[in-house]
PDB file of N, CA, C and O in Angstrom:
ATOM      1  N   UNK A   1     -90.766 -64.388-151.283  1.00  0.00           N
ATOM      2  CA  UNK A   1     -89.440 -64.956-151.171  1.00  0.00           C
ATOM      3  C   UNK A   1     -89.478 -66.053-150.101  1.00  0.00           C
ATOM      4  O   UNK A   1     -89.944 -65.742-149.005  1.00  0.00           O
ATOM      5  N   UNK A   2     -89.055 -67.257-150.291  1.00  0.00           N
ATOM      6  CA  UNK A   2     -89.069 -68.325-149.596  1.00  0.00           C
ATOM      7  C   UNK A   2     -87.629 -68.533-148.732  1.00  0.00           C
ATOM      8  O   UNK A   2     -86.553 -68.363-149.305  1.00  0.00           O
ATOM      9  N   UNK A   3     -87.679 -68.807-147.707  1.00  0.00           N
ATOM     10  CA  UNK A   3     -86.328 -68.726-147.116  1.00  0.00           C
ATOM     11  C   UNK A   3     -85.851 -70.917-147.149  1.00  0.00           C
ATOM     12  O   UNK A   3     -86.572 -71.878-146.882  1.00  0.00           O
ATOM     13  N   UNK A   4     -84.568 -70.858-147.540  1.00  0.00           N
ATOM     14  CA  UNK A   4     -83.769 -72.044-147.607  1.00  0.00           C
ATOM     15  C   UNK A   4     -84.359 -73.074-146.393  1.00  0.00           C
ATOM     16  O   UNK A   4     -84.393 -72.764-145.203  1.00  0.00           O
ATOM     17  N   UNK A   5     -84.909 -74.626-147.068  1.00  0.00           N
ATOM     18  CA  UNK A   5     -85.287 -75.297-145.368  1.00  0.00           C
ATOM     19  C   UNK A   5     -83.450 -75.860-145.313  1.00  0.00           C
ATOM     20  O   UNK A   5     -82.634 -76.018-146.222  1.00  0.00           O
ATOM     21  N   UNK A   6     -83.342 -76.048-143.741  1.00  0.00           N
ATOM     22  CA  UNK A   6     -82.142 -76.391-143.265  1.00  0.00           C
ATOM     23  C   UNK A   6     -82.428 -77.499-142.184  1.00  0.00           C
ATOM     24  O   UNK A   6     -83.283 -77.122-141.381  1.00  0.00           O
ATOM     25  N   UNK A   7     -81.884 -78.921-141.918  1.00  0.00           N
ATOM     26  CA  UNK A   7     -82.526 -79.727-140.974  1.00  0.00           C
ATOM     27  C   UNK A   7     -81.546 -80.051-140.327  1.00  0.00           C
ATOM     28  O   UNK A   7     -80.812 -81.032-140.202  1.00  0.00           O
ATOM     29  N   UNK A   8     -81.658 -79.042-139.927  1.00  0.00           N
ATOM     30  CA  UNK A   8     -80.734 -78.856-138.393  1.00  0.00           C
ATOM     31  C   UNK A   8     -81.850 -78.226-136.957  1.00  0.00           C
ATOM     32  O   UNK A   8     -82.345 -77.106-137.088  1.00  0.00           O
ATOM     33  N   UNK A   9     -82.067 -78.832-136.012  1.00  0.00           N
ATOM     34  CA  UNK A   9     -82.146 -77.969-135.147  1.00  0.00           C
ATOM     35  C   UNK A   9     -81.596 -77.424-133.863  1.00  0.00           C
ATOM     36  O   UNK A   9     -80.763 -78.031-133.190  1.00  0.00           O
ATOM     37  N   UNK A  10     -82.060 -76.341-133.576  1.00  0.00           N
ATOM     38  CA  UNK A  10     -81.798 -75.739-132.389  1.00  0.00           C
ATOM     39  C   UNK A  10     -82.337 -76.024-130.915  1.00  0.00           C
ATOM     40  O   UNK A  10     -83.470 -75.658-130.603  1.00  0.00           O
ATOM     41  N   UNK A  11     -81.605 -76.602-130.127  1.00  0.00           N
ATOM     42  CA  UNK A  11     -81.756 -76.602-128.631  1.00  0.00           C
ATOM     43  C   UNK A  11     -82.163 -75.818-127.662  1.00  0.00           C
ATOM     44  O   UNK A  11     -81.291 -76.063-126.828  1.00  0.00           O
ATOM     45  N   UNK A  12     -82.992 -74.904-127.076  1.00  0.00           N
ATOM     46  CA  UNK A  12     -82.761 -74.092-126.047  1.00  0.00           C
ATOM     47  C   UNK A  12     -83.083 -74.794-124.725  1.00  0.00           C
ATOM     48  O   UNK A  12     -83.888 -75.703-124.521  1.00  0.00           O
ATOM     49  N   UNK A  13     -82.056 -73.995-123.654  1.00  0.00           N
ATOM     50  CA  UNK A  13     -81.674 -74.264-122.515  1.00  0.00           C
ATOM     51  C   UNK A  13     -81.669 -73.328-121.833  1.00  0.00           C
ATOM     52  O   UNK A  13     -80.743 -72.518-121.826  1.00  0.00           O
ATOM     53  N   UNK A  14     -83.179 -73.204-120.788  1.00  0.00           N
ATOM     54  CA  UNK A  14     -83.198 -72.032-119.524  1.00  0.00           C
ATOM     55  C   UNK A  14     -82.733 -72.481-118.556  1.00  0.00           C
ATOM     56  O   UNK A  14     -82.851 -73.568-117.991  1.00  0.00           O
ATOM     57  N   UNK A  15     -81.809 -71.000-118.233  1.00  0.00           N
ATOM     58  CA  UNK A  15     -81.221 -70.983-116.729  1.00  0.00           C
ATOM     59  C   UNK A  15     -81.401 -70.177-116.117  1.00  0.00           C
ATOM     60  O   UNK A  15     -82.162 -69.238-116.352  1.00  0.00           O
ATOM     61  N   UNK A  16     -80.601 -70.384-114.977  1.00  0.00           N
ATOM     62  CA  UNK A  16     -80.950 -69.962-113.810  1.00  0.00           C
ATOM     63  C   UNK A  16     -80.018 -68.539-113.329  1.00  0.00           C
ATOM     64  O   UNK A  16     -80.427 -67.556-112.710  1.00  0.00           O
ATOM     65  N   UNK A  17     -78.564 -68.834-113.880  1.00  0.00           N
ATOM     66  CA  UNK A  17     -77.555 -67.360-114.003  1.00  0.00           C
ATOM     67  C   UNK A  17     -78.110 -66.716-115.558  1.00  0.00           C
ATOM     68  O   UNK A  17     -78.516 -65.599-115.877  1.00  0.00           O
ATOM     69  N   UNK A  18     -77.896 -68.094-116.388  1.00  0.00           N
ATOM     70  CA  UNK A  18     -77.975 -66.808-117.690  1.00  0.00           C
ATOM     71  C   UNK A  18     -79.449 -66.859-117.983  1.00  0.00           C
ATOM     72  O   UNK A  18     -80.211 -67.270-117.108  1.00  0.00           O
ATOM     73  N   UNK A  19     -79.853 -66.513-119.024  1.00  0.00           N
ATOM     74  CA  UNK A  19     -81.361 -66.250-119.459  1.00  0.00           C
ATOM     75  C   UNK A  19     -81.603 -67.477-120.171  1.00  0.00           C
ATOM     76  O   UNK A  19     -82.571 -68.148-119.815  1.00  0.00           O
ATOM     77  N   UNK A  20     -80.826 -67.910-121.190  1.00  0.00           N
ATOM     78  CA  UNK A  20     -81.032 -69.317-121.836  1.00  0.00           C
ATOM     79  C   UNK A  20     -79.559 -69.204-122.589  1.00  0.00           C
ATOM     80  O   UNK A  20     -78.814 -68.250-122.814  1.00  0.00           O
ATOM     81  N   UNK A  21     -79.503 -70.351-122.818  1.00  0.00           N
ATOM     82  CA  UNK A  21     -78.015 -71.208-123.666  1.00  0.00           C
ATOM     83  C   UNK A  21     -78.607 -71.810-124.945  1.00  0.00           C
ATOM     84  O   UNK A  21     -79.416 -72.677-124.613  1.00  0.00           O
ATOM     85  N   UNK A  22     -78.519 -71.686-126.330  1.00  0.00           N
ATOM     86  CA  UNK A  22     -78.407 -72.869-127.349  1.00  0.00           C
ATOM     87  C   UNK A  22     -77.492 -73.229-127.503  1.00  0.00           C
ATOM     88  O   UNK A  22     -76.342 -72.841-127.299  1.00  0.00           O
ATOM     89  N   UNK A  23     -78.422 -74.901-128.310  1.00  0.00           N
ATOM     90  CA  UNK A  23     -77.185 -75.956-128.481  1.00  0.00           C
ATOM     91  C   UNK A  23     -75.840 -75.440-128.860  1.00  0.00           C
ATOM     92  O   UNK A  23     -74.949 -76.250-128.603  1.00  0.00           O
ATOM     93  N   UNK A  24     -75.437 -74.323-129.397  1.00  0.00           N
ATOM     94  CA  UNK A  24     -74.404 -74.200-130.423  1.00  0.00           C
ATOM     95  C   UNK A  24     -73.879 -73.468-129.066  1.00  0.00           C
ATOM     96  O   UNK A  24     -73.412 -72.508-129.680  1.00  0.00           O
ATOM     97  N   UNK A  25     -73.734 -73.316-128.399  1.00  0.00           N
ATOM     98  CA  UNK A  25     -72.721 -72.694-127.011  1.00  0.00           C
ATOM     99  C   UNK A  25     -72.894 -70.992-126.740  1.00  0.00           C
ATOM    100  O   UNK A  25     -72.317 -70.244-125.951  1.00  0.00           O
ATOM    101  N   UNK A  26     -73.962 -70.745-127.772  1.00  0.00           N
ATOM    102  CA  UNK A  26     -74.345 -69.232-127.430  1.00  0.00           C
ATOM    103  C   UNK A  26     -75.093 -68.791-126.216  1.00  0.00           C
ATOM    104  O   UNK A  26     -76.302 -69.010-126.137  1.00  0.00           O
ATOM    105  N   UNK A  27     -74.287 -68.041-125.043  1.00  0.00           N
ATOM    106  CA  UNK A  27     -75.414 -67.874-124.322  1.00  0.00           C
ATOM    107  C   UNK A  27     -75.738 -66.168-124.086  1.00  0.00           C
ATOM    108  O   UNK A  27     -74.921 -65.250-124.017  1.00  0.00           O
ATOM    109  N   UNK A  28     -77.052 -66.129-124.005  1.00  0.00           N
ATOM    110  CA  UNK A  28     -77.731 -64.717-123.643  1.00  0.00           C
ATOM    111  C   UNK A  28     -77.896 -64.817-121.844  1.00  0.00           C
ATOM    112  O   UNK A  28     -78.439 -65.747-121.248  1.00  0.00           O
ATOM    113  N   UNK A  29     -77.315 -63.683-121.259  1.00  0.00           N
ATOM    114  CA  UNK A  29     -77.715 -62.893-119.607  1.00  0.00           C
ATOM    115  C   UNK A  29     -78.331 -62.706-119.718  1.00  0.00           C
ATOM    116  O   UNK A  29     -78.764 -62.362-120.818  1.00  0.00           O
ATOM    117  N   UNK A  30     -79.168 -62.769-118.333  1.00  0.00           N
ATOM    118  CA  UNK A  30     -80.477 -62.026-118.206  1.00  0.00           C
ATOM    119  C   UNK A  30     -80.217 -60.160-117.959  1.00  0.00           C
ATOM    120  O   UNK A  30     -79.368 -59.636-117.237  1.00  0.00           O
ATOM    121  N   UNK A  31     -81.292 -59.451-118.853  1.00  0.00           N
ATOM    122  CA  UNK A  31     -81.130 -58.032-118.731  1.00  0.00           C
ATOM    123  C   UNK A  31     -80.700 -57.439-117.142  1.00  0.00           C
ATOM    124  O   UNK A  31     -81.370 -57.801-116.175  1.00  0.00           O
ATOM    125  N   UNK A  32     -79.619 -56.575-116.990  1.00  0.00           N
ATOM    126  CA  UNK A  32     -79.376 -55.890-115.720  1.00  0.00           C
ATOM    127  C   UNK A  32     -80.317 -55.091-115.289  1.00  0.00           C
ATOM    128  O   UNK A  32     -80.595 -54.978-114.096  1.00  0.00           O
ATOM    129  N   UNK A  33     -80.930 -54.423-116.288  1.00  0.00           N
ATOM    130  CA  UNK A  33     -81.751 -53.341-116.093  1.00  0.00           C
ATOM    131  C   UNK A  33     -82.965 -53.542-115.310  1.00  0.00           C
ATOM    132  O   UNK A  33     -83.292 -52.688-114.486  1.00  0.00           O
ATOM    133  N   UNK A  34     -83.714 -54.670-115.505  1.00  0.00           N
ATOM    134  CA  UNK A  34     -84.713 -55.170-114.959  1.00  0.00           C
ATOM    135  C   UNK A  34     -84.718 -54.805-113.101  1.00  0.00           C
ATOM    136  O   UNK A  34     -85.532 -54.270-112.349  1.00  0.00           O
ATOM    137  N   UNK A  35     -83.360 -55.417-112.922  1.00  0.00           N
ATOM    138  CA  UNK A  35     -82.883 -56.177-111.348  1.00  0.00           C
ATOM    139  C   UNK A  35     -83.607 -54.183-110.721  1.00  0.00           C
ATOM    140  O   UNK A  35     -84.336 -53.922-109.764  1.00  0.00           O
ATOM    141  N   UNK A  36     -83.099 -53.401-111.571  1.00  0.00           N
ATOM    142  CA  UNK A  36     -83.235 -52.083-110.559  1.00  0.00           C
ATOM    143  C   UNK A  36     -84.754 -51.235-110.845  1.00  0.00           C
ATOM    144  O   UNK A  36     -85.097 -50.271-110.161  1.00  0.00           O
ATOM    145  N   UNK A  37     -85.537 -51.774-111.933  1.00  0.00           N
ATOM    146  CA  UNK A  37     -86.918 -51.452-111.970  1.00  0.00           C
ATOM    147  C   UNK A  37     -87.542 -52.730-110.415  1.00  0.00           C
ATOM    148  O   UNK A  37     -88.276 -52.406-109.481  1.00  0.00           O
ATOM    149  N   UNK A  38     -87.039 -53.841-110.618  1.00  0.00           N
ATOM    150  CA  UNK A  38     -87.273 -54.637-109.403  1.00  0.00           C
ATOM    151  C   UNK A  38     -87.735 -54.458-108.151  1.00  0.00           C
ATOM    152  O   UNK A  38     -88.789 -54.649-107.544  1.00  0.00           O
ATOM    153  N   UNK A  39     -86.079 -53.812-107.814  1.00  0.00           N
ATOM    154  CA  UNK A  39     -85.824 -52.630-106.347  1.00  0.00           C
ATOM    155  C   UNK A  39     -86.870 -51.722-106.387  1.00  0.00           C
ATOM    156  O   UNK A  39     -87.380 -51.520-105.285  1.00  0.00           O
ATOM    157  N   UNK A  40     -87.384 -51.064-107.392  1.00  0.00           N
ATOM    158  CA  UNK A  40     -87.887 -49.809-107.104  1.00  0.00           C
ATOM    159  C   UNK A  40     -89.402 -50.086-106.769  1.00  0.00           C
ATOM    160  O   UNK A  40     -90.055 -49.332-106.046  1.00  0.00           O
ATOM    161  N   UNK A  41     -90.167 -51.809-107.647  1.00  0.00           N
ATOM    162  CA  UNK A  41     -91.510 -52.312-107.575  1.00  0.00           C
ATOM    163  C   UNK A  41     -91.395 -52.417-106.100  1.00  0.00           C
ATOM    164  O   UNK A  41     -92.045 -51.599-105.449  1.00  0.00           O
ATOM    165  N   UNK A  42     -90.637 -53.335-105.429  1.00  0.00           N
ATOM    166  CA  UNK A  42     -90.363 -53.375-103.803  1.00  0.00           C
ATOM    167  C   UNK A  42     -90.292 -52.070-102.970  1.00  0.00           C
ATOM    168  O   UNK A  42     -90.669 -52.381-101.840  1.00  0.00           O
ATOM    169  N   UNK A  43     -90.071 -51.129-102.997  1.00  0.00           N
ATOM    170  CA  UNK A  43     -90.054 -49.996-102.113  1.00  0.00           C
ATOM    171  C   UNK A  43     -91.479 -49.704-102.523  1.00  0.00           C
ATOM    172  O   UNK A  43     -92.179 -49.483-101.535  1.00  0.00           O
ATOM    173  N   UNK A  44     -92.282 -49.617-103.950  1.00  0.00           N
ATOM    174  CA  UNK A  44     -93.588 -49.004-104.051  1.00  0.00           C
ATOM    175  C   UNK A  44     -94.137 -49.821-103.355  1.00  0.00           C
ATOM    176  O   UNK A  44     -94.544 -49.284-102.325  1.00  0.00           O
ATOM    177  N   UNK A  45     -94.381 -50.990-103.410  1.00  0.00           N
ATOM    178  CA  UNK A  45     -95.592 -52.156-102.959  1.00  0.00           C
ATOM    179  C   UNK A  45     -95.134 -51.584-101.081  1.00  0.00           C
ATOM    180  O   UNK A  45     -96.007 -51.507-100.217  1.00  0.00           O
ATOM    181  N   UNK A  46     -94.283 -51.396-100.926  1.00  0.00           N
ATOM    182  CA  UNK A  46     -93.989 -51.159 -99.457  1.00  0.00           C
ATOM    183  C   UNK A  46     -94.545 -49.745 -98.601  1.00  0.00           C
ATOM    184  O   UNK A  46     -95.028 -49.681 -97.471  1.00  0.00           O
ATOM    185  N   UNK A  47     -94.299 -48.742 -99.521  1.00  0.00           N
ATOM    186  CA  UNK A  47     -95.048 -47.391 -99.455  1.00  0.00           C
ATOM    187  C   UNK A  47     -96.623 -47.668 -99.201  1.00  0.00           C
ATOM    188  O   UNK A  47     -97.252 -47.145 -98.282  1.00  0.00           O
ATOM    189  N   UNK A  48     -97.248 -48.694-100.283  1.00  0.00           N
ATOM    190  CA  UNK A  48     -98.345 -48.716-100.493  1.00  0.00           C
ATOM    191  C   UNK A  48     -99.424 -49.794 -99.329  1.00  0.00           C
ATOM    192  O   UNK A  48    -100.649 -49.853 -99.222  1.00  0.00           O
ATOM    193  N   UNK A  49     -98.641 -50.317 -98.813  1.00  0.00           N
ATOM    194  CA  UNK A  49     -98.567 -51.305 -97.507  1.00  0.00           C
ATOM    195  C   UNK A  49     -99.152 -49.785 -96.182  1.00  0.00           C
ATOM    196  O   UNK A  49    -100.145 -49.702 -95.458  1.00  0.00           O
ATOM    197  N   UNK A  50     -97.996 -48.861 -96.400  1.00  0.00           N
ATOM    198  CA  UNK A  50     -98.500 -48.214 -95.276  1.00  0.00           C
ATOM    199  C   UNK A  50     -99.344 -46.629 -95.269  1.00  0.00           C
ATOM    200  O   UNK A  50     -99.164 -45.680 -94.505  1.00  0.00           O
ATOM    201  N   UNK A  51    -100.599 -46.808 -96.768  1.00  0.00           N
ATOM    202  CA  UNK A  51    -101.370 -45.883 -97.330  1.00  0.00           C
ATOM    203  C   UNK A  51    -102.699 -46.547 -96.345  1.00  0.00           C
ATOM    204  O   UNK A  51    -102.780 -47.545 -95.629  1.00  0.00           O
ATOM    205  N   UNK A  52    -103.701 -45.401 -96.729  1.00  0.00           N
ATOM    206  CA  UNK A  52    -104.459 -45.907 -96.091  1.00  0.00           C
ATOM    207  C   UNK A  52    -105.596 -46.191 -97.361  1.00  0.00           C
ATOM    208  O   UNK A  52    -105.525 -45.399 -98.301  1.00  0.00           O
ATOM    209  N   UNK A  53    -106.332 -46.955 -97.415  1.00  0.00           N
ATOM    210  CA  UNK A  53    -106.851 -47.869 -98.698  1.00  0.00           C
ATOM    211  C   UNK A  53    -107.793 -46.843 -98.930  1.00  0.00           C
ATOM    212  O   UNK A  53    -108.587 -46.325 -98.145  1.00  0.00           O
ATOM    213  N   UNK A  54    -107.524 -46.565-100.483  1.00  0.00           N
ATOM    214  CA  UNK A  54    -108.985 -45.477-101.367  1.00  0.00           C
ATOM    215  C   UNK A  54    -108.721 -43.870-100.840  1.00  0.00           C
ATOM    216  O   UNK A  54    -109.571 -42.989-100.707  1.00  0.00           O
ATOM    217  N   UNK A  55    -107.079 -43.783-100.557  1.00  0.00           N
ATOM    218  CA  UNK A  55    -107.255 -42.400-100.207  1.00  0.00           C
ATOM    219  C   UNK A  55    -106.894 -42.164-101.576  1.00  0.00           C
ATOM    220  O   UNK A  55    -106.961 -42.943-102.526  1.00  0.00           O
ATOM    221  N   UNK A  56    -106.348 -40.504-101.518  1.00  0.00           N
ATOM    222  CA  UNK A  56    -105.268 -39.972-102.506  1.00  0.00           C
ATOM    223  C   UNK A  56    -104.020 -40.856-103.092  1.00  0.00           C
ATOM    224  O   UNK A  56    -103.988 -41.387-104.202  1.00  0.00           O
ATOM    225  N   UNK A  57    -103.065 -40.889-102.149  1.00  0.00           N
ATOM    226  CA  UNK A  57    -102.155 -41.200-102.238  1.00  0.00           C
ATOM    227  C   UNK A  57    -101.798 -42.283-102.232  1.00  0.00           C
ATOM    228  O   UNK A  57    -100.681 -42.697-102.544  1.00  0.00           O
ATOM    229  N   UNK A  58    -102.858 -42.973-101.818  1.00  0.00           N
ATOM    230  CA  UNK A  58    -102.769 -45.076-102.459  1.00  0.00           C
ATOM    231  C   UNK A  58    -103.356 -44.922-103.900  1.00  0.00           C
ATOM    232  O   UNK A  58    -102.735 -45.740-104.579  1.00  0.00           O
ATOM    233  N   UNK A  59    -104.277 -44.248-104.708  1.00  0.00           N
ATOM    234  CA  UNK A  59    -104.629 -44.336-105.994  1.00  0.00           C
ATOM    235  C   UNK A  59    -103.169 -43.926-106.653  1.00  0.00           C
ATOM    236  O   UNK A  59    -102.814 -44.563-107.644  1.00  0.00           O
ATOM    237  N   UNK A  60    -102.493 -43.108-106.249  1.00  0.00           N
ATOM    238  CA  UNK A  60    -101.356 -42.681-106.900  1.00  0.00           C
ATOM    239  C   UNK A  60    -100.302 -43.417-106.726  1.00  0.00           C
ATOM    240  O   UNK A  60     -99.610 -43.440-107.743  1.00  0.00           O
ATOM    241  N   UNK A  61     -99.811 -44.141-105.706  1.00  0.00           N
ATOM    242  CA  UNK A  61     -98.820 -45.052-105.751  1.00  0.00           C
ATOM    243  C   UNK A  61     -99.429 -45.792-106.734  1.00  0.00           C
ATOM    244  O   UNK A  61     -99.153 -45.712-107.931  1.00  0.00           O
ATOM    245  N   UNK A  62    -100.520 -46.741-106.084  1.00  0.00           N
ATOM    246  CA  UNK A  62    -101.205 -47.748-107.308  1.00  0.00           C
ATOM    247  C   UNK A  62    -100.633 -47.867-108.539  1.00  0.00           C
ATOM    248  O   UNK A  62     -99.998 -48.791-109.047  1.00  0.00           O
ATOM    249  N   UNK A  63    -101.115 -46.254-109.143  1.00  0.00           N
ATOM    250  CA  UNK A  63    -101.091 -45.887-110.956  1.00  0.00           C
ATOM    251  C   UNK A  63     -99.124 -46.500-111.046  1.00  0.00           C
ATOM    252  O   UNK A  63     -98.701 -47.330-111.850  1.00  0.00           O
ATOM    253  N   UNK A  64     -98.246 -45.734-109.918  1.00  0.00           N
ATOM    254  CA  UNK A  64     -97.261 -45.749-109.534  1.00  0.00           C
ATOM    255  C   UNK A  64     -96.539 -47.171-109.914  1.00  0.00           C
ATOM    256  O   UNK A  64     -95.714 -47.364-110.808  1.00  0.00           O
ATOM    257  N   UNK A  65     -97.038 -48.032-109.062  1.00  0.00           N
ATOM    258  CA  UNK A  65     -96.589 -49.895-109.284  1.00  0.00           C
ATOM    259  C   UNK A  65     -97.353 -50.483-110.615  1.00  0.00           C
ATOM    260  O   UNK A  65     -96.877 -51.409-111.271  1.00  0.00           O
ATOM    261  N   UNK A  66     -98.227 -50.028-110.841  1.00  0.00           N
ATOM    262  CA  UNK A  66     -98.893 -50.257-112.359  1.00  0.00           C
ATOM    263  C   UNK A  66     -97.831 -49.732-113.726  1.00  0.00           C
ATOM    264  O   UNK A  66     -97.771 -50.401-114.758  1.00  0.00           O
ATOM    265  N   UNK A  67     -97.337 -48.934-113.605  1.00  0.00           N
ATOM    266  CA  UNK A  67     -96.212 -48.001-114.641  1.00  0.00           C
ATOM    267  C   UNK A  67     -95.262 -49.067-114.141  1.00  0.00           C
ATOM    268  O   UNK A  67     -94.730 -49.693-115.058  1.00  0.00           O
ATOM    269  N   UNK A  68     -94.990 -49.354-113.183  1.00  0.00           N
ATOM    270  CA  UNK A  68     -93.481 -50.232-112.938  1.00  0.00           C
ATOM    271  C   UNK A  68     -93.382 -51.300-113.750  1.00  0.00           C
ATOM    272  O   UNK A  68     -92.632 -51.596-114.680  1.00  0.00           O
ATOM    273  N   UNK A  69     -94.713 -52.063-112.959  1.00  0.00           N
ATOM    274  CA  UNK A  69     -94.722 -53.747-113.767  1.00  0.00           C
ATOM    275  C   UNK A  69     -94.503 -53.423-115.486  1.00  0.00           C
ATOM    276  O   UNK A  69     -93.607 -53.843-116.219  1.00  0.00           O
ATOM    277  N   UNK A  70     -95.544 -52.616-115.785  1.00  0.00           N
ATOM    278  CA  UNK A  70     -95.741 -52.062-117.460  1.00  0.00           C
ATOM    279  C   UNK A  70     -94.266 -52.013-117.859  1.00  0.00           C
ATOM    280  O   UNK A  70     -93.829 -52.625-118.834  1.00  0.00           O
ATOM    281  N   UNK A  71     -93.465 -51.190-116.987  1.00  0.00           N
ATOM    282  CA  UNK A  71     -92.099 -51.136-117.407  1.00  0.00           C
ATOM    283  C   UNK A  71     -91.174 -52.361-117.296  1.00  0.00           C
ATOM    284  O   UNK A  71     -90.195 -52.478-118.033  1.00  0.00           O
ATOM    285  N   UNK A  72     -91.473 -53.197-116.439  1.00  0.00           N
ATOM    286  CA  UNK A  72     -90.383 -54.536-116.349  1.00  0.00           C
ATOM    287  C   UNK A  72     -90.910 -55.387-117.631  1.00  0.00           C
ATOM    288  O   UNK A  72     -90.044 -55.949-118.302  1.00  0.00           O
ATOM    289  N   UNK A  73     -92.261 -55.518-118.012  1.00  0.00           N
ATOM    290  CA  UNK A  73     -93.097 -56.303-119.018  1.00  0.00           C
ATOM    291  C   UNK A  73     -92.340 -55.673-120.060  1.00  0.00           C
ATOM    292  O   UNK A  73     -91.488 -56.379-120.600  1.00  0.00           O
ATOM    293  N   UNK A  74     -92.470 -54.521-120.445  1.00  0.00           N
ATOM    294  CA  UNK A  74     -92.091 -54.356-122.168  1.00  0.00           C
ATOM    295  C   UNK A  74     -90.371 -54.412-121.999  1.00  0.00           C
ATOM    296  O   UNK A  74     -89.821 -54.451-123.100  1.00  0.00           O
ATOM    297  N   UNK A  75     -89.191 -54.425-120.537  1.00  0.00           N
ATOM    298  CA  UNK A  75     -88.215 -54.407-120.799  1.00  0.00           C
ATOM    299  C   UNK A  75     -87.915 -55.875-121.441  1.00  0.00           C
ATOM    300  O   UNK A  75     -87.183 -56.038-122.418  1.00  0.00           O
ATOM    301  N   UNK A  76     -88.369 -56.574-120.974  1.00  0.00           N
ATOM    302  CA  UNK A  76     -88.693 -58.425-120.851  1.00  0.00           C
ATOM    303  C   UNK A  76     -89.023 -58.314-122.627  1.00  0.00           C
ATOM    304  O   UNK A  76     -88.078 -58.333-123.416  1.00  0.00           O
ATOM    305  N   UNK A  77     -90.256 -58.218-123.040  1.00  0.00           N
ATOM    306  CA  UNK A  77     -90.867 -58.870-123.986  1.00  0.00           C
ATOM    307  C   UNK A  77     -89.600 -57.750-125.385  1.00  0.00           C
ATOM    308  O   UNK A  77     -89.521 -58.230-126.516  1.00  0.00           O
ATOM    309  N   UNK A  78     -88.797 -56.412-125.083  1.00  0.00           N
ATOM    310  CA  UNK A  78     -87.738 -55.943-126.143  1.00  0.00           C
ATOM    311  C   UNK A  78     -86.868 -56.751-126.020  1.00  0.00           C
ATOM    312  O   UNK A  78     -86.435 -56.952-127.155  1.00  0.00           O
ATOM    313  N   UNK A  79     -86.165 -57.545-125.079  1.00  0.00           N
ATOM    314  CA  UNK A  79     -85.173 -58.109-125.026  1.00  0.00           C
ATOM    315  C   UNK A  79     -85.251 -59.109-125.922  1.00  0.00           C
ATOM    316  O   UNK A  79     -84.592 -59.220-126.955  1.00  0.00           O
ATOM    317  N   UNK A  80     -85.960 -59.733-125.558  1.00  0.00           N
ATOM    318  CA  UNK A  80     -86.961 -61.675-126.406  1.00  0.00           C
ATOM    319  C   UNK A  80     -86.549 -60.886-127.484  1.00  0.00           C
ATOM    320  O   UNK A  80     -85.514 -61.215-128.064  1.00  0.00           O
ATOM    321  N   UNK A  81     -87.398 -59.550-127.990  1.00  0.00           N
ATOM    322  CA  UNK A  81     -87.449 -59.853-129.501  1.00  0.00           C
ATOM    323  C   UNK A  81     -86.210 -59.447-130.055  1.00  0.00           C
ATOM    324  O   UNK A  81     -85.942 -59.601-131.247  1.00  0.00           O
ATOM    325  N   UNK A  82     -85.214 -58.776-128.972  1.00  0.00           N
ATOM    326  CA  UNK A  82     -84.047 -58.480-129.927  1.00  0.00           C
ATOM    327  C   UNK A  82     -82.910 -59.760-129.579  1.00  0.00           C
ATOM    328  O   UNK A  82     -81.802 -59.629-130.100  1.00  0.00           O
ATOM    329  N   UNK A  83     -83.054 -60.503-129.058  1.00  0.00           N
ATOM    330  CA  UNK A  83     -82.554 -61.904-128.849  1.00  0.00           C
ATOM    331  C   UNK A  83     -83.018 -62.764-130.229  1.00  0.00           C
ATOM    332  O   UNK A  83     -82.272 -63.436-130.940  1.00  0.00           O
ATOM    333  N   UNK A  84     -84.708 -62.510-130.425  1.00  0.00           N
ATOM    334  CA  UNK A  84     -84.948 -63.955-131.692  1.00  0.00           C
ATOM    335  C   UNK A  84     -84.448 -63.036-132.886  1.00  0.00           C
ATOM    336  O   UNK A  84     -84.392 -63.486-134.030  1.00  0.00           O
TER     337      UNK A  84
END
């Protein structure tokens, strides 16, 4: 099944409050959810500041801020796809 060509295009416009604007006046926020996985990467990296390197409990924060980022990455890359 072939989808209709249409020659029109679309504009996008990144910002800085919202996430992006197209031409047609639609705009998408950036996810809230992110801002408080954020907070929580900042207190780990801070914990992990005052471990002492290759013990226990720096391998485990580590795994710790590793699960975080993992979690801000796939909140980021669901949003995109439920945006396109």
């Amino acid at each position: 099944m072939e989808l209709p060509h249409i020659n029109q295009n679309t504009g996008i416009d990144l910002g800085i409050k919202e996430l992006c604007i197209t031409s047609a006046g639609k705009k998408y926020e950036n996810p809230k959810i992110i801002r408080k996985y954020e907070k929580k990467l900042v207190k780990l990296q801070r914990q992990l500041a005052h471990k002492e390197k290759r013990s226990q409990n720096y391998c485990k924060t580590k795994k710790k801020i590793a699960l975080c980022h993992e979690k801000i990455t796939n909140t980021r890359k669901d949003y995109l796809h439920k945006m396109s």
